[in-house]
C-alpha positions as CSV (number, residue, x, y, z in Angstrom):
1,X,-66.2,-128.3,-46.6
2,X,-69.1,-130.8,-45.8
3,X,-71.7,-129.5,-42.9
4,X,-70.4,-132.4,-40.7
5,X,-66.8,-131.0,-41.3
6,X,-67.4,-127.5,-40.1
7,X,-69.7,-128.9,-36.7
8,X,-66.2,-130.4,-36.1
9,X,-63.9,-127.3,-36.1
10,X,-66.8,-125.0,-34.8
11,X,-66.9,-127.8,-31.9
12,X,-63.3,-128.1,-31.9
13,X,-62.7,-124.2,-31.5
14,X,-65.1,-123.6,-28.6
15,X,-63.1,-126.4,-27.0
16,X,-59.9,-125.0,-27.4
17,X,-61.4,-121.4,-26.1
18,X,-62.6,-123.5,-23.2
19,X,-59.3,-125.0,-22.3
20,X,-57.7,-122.0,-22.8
21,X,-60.0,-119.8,-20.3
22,X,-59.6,-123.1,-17.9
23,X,-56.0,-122.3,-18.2
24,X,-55.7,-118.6,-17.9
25,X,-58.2,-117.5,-15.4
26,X,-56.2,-119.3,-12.4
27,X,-53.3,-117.1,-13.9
28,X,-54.9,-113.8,-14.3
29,X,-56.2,-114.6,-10.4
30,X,-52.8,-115.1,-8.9
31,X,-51.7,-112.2,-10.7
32,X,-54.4,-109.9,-9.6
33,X,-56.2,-111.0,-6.4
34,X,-58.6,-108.5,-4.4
35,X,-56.5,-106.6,-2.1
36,X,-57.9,-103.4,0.4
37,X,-54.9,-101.3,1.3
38,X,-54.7,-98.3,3.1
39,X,-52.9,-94.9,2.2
40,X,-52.3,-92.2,4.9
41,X,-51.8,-88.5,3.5
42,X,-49.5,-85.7,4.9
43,X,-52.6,-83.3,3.9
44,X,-55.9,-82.2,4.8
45,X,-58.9,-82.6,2.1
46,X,-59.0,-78.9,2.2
47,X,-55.3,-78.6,0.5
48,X,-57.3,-80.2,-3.0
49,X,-54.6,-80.2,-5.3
50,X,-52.0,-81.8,-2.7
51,X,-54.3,-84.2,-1.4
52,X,-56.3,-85.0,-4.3
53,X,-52.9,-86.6,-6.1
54,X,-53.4,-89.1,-3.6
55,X,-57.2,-89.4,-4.5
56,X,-55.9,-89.7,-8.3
57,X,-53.3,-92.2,-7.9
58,X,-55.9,-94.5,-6.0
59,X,-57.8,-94.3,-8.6
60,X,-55.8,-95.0,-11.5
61,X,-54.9,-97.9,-9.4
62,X,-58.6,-99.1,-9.4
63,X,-59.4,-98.3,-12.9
64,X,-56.3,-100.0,-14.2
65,X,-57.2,-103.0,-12.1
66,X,-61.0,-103.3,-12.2
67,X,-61.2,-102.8,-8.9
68,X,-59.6,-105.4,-7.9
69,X,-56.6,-103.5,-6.3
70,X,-58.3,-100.1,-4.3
71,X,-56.6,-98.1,-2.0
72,X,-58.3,-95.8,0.6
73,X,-56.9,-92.4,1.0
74,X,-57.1,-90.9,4.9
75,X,-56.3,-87.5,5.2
76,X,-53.8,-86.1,7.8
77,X,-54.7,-86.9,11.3
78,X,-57.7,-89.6,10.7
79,X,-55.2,-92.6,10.9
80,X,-51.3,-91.3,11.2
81,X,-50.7,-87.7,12.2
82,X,-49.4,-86.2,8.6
83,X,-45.6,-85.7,9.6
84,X,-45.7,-89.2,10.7
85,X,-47.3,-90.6,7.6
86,X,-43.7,-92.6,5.9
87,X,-42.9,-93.5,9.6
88,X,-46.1,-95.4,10.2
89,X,-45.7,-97.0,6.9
90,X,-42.1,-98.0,7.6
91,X,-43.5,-99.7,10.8
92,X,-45.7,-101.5,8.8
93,X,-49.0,-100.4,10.8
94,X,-50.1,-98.9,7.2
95,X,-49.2,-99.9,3.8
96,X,-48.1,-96.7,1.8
97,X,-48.7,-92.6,2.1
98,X,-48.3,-89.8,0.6
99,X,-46.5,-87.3,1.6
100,X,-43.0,-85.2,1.0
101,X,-39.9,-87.1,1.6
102,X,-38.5,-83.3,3.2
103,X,-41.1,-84.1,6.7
104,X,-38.1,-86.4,7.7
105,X,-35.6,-84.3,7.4
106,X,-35.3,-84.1,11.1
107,X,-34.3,-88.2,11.2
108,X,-31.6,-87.7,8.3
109,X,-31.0,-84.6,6.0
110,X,-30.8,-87.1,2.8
111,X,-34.9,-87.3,2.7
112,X,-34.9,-84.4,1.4
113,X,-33.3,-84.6,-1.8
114,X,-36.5,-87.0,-2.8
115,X,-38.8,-83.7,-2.2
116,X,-37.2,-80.2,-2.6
117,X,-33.3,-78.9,-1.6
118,X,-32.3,-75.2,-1.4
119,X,-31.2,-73.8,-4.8
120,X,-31.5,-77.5,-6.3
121,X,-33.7,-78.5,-9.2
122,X,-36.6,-77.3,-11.0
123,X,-40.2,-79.1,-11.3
124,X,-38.8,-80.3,-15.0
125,X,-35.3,-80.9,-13.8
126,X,-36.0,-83.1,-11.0
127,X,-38.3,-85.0,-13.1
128,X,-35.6,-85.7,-15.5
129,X,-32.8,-87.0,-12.7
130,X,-35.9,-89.0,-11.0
131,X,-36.8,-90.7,-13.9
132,X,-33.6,-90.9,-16.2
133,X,-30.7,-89.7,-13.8
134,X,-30.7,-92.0,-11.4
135,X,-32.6,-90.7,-8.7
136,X,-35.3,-92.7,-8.1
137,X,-32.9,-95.5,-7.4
138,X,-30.1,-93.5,-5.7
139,X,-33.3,-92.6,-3.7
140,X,-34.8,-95.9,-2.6
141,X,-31.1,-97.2,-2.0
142,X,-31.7,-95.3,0.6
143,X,-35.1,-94.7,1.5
144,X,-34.9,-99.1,2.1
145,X,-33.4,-98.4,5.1
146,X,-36.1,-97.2,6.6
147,X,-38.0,-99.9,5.1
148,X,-39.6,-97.9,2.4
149,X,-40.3,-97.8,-1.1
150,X,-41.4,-94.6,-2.9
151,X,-42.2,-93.0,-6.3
152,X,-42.6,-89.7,-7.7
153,X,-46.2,-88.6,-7.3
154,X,-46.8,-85.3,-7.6
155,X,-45.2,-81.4,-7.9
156,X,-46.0,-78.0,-6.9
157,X,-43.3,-76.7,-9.1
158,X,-41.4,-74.0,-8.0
159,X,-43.5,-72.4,-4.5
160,X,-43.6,-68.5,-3.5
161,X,-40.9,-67.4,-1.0
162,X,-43.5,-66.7,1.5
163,X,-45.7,-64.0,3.5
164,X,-43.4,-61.0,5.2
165,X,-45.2,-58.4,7.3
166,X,-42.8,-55.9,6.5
167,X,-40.9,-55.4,3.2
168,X,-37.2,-57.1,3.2
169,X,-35.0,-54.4,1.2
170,X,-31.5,-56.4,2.0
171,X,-30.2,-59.7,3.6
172,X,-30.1,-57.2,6.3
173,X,-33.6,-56.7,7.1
174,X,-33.7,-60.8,7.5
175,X,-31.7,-60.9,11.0
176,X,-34.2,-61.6,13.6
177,X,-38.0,-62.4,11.8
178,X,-39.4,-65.1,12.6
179,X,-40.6,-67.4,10.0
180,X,-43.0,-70.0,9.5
181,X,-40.3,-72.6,7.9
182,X,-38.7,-75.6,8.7
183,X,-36.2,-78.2,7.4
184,X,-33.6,-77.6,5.2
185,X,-34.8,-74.3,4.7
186,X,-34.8,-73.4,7.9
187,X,-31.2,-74.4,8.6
188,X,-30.2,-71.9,5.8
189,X,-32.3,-69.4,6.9
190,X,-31.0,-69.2,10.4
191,X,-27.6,-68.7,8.5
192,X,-29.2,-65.3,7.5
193,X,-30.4,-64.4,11.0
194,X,-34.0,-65.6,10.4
195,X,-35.5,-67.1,13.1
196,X,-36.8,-70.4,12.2
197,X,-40.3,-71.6,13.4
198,X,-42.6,-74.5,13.1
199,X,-46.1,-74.5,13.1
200,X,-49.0,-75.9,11.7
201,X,-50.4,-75.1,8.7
202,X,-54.0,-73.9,10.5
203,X,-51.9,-72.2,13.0
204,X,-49.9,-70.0,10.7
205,X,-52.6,-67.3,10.1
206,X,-53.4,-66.7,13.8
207,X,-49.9,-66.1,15.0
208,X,-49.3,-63.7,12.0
209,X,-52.1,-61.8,12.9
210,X,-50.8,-62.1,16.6
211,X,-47.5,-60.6,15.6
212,X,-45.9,-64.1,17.5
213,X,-44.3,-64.6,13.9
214,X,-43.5,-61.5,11.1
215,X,-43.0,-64.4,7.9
216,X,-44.5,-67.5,6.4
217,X,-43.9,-70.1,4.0
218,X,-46.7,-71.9,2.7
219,X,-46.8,-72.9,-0.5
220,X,-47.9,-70.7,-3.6
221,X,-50.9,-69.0,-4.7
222,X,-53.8,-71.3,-5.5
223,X,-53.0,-73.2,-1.7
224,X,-52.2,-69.2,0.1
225,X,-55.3,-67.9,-1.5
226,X,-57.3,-70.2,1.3
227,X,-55.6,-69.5,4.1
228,X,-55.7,-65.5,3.8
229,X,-52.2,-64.3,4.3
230,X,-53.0,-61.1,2.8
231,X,-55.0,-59.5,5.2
232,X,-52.1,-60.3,7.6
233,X,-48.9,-60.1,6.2
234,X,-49.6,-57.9,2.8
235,X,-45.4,-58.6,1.0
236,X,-45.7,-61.6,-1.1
237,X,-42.1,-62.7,-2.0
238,X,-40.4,-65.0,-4.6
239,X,-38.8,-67.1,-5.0
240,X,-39.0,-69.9,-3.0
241,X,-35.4,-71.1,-3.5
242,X,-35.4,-74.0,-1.5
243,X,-38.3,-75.0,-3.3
244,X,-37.5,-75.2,-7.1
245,X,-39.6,-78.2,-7.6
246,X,-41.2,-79.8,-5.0
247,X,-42.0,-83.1,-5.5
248,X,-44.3,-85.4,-3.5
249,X,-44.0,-89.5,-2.8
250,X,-45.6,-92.8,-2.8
251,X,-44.3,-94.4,-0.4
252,X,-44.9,-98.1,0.5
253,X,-43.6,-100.7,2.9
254,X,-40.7,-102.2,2.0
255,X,-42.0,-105.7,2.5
256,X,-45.6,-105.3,1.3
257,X,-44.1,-104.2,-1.5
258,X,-42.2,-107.2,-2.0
259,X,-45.2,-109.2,-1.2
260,X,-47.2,-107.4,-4.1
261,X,-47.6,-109.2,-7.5
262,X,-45.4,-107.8,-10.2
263,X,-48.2,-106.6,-12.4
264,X,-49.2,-104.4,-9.4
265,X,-46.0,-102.9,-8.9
266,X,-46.2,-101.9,-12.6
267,X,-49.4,-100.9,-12.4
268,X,-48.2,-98.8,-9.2
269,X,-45.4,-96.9,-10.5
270,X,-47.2,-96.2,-14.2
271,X,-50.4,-94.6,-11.6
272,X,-47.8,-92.5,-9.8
273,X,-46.4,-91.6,-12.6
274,X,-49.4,-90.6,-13.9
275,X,-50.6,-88.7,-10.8
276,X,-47.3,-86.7,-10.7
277,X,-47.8,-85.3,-14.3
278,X,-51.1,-84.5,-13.4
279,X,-50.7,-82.3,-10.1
280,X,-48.5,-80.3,-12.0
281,X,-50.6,-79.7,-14.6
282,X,-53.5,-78.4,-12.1
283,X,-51.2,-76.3,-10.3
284,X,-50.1,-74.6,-14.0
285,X,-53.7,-74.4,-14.3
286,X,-54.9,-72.7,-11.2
287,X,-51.6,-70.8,-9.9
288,X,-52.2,-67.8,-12.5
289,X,-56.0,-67.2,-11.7
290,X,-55.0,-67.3,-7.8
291,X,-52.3,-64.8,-8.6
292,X,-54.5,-62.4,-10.0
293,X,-57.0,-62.6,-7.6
294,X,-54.3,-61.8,-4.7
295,X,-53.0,-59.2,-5.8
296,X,-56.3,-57.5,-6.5
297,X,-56.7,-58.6,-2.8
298,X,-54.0,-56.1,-1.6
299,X,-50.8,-58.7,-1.6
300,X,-48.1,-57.2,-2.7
301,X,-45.4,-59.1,-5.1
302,X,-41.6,-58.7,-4.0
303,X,-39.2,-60.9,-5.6
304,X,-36.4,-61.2,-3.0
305,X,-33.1,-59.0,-3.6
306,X,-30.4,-59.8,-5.0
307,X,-27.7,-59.9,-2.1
308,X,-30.6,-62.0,-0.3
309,X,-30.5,-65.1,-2.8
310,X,-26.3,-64.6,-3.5
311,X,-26.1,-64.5,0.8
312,X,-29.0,-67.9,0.6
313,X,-27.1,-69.4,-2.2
314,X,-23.7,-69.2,-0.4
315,X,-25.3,-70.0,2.7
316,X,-26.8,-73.8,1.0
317,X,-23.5,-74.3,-0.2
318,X,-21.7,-74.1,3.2
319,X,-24.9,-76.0,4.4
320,X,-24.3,-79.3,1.7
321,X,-20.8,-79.0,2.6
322,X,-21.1,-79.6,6.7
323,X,-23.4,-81.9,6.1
324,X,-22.4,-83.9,3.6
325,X,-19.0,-84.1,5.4
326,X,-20.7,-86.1,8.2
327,X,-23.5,-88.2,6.0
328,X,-22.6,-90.2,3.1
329,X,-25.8,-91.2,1.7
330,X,-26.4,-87.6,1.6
331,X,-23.5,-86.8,-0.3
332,X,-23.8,-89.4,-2.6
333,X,-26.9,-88.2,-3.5
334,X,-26.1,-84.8,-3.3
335,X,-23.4,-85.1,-5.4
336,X,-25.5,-86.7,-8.2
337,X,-28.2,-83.8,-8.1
338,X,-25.8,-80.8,-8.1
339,X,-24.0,-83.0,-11.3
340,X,-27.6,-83.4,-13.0
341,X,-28.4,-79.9,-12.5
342,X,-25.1,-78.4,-13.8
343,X,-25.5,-79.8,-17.1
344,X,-29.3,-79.3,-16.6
345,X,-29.4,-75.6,-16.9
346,X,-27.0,-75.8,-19.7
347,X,-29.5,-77.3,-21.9
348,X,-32.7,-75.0,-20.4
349,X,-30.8,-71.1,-20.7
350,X,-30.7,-72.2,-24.3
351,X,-34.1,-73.5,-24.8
352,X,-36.1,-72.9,-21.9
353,X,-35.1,-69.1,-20.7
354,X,-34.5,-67.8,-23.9
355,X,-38.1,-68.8,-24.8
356,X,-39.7,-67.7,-21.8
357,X,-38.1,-64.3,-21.8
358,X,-38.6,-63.1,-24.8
359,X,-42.6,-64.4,-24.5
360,X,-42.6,-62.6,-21.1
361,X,-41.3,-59.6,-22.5
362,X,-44.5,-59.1,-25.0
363,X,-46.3,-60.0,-21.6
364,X,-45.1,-56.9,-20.7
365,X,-45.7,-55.3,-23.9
366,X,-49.0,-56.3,-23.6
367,X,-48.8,-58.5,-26.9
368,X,-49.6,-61.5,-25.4
C-alpha cells in the first residue's frame, strides 16, 4: 500500500470515529442526563446495616452511572418522619425511600406481604416468589395504587421473637403482657391475649425498664445488641414467626418513575438487587458474633413453646382468612404466597433442613 494510500484510510478512519462520537454522544446524553434525587429512609444512621442498604444502593447507582444519577439518602426524621417515608413518596414531595412495605399496614393489610407476614416465607423463599414467582409484579399491581413503584432491597432474614421480662412456659403465660409489636403481628398476637403496643424504637428500652411494657420486638441480635435489652428484659425468644424473612423496599414515585430513562430503571432495579443480596450477607455476617456476645451478657435464649407457635399458627390462619374475606388484593396476593411457600418447603426439608441439621448436630458435638 503506497504512503499516500494509508494517509487516506488513517484520515478516513479518524473521520468515521469522529462522526460516530458526533452521533453517539447526543444519545448517551438523553439517555443519561444529570439528575439529584432524593431518598428518605425508615431508619436512623445508627441502625447501620438497615440504613446503610440505602447508603449502598445509592451508590451502586452512582458508580454504575458515573455519577451522573446520585441519590441522597436522609435518615428517618431529617426530611419525612420514617413511618411516613412511601407516603411522602406517593405524594410526590420526594422521589423514592426506603423502608418496609409492613409500616403501611395500618392503610391496607396487603403492604405487608412485600415485607414480612406471620408464618409466611423465609429470607430465601421470599426471594424466590419476588424474583421468579410473581411477586414483584403481583406487588406493584398493587403498590401503583398508591402511586408507587418498589423493589426488593434488602433482608434481615428471619428476626428473634423478642425481649420477655419473665419467661413464657405456655400460650398461657402470653394473656395480658404487653409488647412492643405492631402490625400484622400484633393483630395475631392480641389473638393470644398479648397486649399490643407501639412505640418507638428509642422508646422501647425506657418503658421496659419502667415496667410500662413486660416484651419487645426489635429485630435480632447484631441491631438488639445496641439498644441493651438485656439488662432489662433478660429472656431472649425465637422465633420471630411473623418475621421469616423480612424484606425491605425501594420504593419510587409512580410518575417519576415513568419519567426516568430506561437505562436508569435498569440500572435501578440491578442496584437494588444488588443491595438486597448484600444486607443479607452482612447480617449472616454479624448476627453470630452479636449472639455470642449476648448471651455472655446475661440474655437468656428461649425458643418459644410449642403450643405457643401451633396456638400463633392457627391464630394467622383465622387472621388471612377475615381478612382476606373483605380485601381482594390481599387475597390475591395471599393466595399466591401461601401457593409459593407450600411447594417451597417441599424442595428445602430435602435439601436445606436435612443439611442444616445434621451440620448443627456436630455443632453440638463440638465437631464443627
Amino acid at each position: 500500500m503506497s504512503m499516500n494510500r494509508r494517509k487516506f484510510f488513517a484520515k478516513g478512519s479518524t473521520i468515521a470515529a469522529g462522526a460516530t462520537a458526533a452521533l453517539a454522544t447526543p444519545a448517551i446524553a438523553q439517555s443519561m442526563p444529570e439528575l439529584k434525587w432524593r431518598m428518605t429512609s425508615s431508619f436512623p444512621k445508627a441502625l447501620d446495616t438497615i440504613y446503610g442498604a440505602g447508603e449502598t444502593f445509592a451508590r451502586f447507582v452512582k458508580e454504575a452511572t458515573d455519577g451522573k444519577f446520585q441519590i441522597q439518602v436522609f435518615p428517618a426524621g431529617e426530611i419525612a418522619p420514617g413511618l411516613e417515608a412511601a407516603n411522602e413518596v406517593g405524594k410526590g414531595s420526594i422521589e423514592m425511600c426506603h423502608t418496609c412495605s409492613y409500616y403501611y399496614w395500618g392503610k391496607d393489610p396487603t403492604f405487608a406481604f412485600g415485607t414480612a407476614v406471620p408464618f409466611g416465607l423465609n429470607a430465601r423463599q421470599q426471594n424466590a416468589w419476588m424474583y421468579y414467582g410473581g411477586g414483584i409484579d403481583l406487588m406493584n399491581e398493587f403498590y401503583a395504587t398508591h402511586n408507587l413503584v418498589g423493589f426488593p432491597c434488602g433482608n434481615t432474614g428471619a428476626q428473634m421473637g423478642g425481649w420477655f421480662t419473665k419467661e413464657i412456659k405456655s400460650a398461657d403465660d402470653l394473656k395480658g403482657v404487653k409488647m412492643r409489636i405492631a402490625g400484622f403481628a400484633g393483630k395475631v398476637m392480641s389473638m393470644l391475649g398479648v397486649v399490643p403496643q407501639q412505640i418507638a424504637g428509642g422508646d422501647i428500652y425506657p418503658s421496659l425498664e419502667k415496667g410500662t411494657i413486660d416484651a419487645a420486638e426489635w429485630v435480632g441480635p447484631y441491631d438488639d445488641e445496641k439498644l441493651g435489652f438485656y439488662k432489662v428484659a433478660k429472656f431472649y425468644y425465637y422465633p420471630g414467626w411473623w418475621e421469616g424473612g423480612a424484606m425491605l423496599h425501594t420504593m419510587v414515585n409512580k410518575d417519576k418513575w415513568a419519567a426516568l430513562p430506561p437505562v436508569y430503571q435498569s440500572i435501578v432495579k440491578t442496584a437494588a438487587a444488588a443491595a438486597n443480596s448484600d444486607m443479607m450477607a452482612s447480617y449472616d455476617a454479624k448476627n453470630p458474633e452479636a449472639l455470642k456476645r449476648l448471651v455472655g451478657a446475661g440474655a437468656v435464649l428461649r425458643p418459644y413453646p410449642q403450643d405457643v407457635m401451633e396456638a400463633a399458627y392457627n391464630a394467622a390462619k383465622q387472621a388471612y382468612g377475615e381478612i382476606g374475606a373483605a380485601n381482594a388484593p390481599f387475597k390475591k396476593i395471599h393466595d399466591s404466597m401461601m401457593a409459593f411457600r407450600a411447594d417451597a418447603y417441599l424442595w428445602q426439608q430435602v435439601s436445606e433442613a436435612t443439611f442444616d441439621t445434621f451440620m448443627m448436630g456436630q455443632q453440638r458435638k463440638k465437631q464443627l
